[in-house]
C-alpha positions in Angstrom: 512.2 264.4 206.8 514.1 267.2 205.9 515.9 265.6 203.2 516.9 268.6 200.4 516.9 271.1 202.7 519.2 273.9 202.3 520.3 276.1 205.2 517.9 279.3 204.0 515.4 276.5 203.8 516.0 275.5 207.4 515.7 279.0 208.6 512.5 279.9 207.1 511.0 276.1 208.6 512.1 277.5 212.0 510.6 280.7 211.2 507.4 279.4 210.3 507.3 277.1 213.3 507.8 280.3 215.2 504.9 282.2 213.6 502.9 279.1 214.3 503.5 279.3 218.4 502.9 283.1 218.1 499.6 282.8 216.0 498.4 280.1 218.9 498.6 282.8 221.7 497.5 286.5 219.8 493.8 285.6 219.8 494.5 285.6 224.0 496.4 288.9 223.9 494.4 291.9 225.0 494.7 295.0 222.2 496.2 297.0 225.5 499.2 294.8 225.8 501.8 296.5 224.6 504.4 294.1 226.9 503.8 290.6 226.9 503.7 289.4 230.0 505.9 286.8 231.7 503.2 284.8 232.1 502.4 284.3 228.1 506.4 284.4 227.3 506.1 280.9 229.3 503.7 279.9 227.4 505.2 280.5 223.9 506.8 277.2 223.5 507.0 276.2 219.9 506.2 272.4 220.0 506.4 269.7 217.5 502.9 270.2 215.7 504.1 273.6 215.1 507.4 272.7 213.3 505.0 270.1 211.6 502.8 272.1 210.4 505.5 274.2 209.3 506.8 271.5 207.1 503.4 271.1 205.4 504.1 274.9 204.1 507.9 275.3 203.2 509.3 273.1 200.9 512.9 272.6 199.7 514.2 275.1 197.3 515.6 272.6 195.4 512.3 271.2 194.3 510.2 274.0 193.5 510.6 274.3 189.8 510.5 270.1 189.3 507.1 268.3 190.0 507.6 266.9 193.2 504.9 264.0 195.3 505.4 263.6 198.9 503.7 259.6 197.9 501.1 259.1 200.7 501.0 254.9 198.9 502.6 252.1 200.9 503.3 248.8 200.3 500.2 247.7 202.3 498.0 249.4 199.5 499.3 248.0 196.5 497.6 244.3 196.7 500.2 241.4 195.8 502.9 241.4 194.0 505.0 240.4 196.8 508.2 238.8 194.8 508.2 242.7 193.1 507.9 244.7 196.2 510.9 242.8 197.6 512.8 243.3 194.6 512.4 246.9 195.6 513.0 246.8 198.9 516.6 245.2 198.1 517.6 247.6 195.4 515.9 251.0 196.5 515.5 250.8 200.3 518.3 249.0 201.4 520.7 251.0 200.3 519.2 254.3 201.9 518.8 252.2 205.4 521.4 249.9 205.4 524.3 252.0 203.8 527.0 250.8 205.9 526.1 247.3 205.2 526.5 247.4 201.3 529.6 249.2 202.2 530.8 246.2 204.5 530.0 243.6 201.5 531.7 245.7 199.1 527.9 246.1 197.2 527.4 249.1 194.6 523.5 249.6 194.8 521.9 249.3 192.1 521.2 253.2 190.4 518.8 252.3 187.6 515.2 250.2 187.4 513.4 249.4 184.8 509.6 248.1 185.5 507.9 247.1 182.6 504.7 244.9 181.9 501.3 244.8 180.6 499.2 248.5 181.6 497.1 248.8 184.7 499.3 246.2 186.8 500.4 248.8 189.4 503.8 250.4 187.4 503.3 253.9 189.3 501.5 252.7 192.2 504.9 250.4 192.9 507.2 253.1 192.2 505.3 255.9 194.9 505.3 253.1 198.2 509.1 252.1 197.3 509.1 256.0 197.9 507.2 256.6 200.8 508.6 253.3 202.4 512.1 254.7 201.4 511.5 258.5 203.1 512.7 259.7 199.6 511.6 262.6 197.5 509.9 261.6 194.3 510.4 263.3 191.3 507.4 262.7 188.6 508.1 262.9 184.9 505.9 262.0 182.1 507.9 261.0 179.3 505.7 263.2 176.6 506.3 266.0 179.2 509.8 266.8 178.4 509.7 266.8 174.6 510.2 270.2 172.9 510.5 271.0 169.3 513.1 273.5 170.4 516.2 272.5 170.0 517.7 272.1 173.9 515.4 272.5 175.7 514.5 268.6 176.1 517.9 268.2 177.5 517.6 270.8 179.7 515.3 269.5 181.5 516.7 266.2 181.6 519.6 268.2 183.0 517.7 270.4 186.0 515.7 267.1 186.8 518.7 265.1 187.7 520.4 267.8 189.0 517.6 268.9 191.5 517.5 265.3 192.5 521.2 265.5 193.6 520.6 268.1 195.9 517.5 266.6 197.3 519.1 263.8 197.9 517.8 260.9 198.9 515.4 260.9 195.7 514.1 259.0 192.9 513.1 260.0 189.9 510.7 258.1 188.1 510.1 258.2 183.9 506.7 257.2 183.6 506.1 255.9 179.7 510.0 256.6 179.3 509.5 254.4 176.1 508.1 257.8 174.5 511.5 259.9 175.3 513.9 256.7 175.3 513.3 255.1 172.0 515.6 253.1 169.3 517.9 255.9 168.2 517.9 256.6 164.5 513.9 256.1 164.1 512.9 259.4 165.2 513.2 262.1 162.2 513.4 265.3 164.7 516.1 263.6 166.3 514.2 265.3 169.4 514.6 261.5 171.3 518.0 260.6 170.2 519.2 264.1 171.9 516.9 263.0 175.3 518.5 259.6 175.4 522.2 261.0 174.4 521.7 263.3 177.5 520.2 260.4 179.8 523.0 258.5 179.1 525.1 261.4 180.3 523.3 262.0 183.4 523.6 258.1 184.2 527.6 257.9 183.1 528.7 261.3 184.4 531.3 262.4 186.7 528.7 264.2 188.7 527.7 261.4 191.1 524.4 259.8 191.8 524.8 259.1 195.1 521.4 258.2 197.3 519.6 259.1 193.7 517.4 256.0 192.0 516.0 256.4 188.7 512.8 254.4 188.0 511.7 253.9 184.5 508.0 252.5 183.5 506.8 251.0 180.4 504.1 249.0 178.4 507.0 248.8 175.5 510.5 247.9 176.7 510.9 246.6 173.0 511.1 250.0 172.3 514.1 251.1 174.4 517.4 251.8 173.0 519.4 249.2 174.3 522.3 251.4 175.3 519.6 251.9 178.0 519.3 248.6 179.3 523.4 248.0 180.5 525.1 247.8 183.4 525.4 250.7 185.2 522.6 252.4 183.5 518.2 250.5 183.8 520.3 247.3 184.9 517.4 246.1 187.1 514.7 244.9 184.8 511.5 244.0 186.8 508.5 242.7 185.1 505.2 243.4 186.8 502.7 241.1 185.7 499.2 240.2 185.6 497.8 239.4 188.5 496.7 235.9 189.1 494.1 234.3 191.2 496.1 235.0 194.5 496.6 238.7 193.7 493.6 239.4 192.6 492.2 238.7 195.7 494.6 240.9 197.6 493.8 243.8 195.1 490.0 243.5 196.2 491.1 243.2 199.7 492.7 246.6 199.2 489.7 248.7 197.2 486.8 247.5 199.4 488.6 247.9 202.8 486.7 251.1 203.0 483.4 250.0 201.3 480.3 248.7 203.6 480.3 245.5 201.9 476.7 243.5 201.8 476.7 239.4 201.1 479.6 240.1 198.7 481.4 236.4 197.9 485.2 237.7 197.5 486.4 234.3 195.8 483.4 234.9 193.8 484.8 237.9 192.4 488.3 236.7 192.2 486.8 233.5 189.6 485.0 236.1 187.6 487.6 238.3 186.9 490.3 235.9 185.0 492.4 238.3 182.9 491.7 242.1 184.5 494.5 243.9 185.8 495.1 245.6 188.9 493.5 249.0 187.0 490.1 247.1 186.1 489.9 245.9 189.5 490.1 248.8 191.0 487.5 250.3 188.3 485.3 247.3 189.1 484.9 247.8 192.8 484.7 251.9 192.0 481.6 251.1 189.7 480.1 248.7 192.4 480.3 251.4 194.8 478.7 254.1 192.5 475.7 251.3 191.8 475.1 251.2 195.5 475.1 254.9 195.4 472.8 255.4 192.7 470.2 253.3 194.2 470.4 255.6 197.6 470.0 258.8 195.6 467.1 257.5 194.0 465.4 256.2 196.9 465.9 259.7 198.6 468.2 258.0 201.2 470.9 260.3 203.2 473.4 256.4 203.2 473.6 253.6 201.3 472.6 250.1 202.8 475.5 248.7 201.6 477.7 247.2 198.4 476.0 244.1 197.1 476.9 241.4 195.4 474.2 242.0 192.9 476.0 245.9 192.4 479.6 244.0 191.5 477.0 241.7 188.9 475.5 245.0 187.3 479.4 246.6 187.5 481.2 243.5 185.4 478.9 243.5 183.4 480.3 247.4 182.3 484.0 246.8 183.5 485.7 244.5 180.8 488.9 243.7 181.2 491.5 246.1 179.4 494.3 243.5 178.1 492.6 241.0 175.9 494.1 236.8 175.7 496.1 238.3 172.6 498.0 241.1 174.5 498.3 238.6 177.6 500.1 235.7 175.5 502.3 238.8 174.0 503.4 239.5 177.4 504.6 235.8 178.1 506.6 236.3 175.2 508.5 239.8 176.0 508.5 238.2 179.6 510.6 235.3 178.6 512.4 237.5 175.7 513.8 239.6 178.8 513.8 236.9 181.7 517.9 237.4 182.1 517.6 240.5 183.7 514.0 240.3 185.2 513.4 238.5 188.6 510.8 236.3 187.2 512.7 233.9 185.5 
């Protein structure tokens, strides 16, 4: 769990441990104890919930000046979308578990993902588990994050991102919305995006190796991606995460009511009545159901709620719409099928 780590780094944890096993015993010590006696030195034994706790508190130097997410998401909590979480497993776990093996088979993982579909179908939510599942640092960037009017500075960044992911190695780095730093070059007039995409390219082509580093990129717009973008050895892996249908659906309500007290709540019910929502509306659906059940407890003065009832989800679809309309849905077919080559869904 130490991935990133540099030696300094490794002292201060075992420092820290330390000064956890010393704070345990000092409440014990008598203020007239100015020799510790031999029978507290046998009892200052630093264990592993101190060099735990430890961990909690000193993170890698590498990472401090990037935005960095220990994901707590696994795959268990992102309902569905099996044939997509595979996908991942092959290109982004794999190689990180099974190194030797891609070795044997003469394999070159794959460096660069692309995940692109309609919004509120699980996009970030994907790329955190293949994270946590992976024991990999995550590196967050929003797209509109990294653009500066200054000249340089955009590409700095793109530079210290990449390069603190090569010392925390293994890490992914994942572009939310890259379509907004990564578009067509030659449509932007501050030429702010074609120096971000110049200097992507670079980090993706260069001599400096990306060894054990993924980069992730999510978008609504893949249309909008310069194309030099999309090629081999650069966002090869093009994975389109779609709506989700009747089966998914089910397995997304599964996973936002596990925690709920559910009351003479029909599932499949639910599942019919929500043709068309996405993952995000779901999840919306069932927090609005929750928060009508609680309502009614506040107003009737009571300390817990009887339960979620089916009547709550009725009051709650009746506010939740879904957020991609039969127009934007029969767009996606299309850009699905435009881009089917190099997506797994073909």
């Amino acid at each position: 769990i130490t991935h990133g780590y540099s030696g300094a780094d490794l002292a201060a944890l075992c420092r820290e441990a330390g000064m956890n096993a010393l704070r345990r015993i000092v409440p014990d010590l008598k203020k007239s104890d100015e020799i510790l006696s031999k029978e507290v030195i046998e009892n200052l034994k630093i264990t592993d919930e101190d060099f735990y706790s430890a961990y909690k508190r000193v993170e890698p130097s590498a990472m401090r000046e990037v935005l960095i997410e220990v994901p707590k998401v696994k795959w268990e909590d992102v309902g569905g979308l099996e044939e997509v979480k595979q996908e991942l497993r092959e290109t982004v776990e794999w190689p990180l578990k099974y190194p030797e093996l891609f070795e044997d088979a003469g394999v070159e993982p794959t460096r660069g993902i692309l995940l692109y579909g309609p919004p509120g179908c699980g996009k970030t939510l994907l790329a955190k588990a293949v994270a946590n599942e992976s024991n990999a640092n995550f590196i967050s960037v929003k797209g509109p994050e990294l653009l500066s009017k200054w000249v340089g500075e955009s590409e700095r960044g793109v530079r210290k991102i990449f390069s603190r992911a090569r010392q925390a190695a293994p890490s992914i780095i994942f572009f939310d919305e890259i379509d907004s730093i990564a578009g067509i070059r030659g449509t932007d007039t501050s030429q702010v995006t074609e120096r971000v995409v110049a200097q992507i390219l670079s980090e993706l082509d260069g001599i400096s190796s990306l060894k054990d580093v993924t980069v992730i990129g999510a978008t609504n717009r893949p249309d909008l991606i310069d194309k030099a973008l999309l090629r081999p050895g650069r966002f090869e892996k093009m994975i389109y995460v779609p709506m989700p249908d009747r089966n998914m659906r089910k397995e997304i309500f599964k996973v936002h009511t596990k925690k709920m007290k559910l009351k003479d709540v029909d599932i499949n019910d639910l599942v019919e009545k929500t043709s068309g929502y996405s993952g995000a509306d779901i999840a919306a659906l069932c927090r609005e159901a929750g928060m009508n059940a609680l309502r009614k407890a506040v107003k009737e003065g009571k300390k817990k709620i009887d339960g979620v009832t089916m009547e709550d989800f009725r009051s709650a679809l009746k506010k939740i719409k879904p957020s991609v309309d039969e127009e934007q849905r029969n767009h996606w077919e299309k850009v699905k099928e435009g881009f089917s080559k190099s997506s797994i869904y073909r």
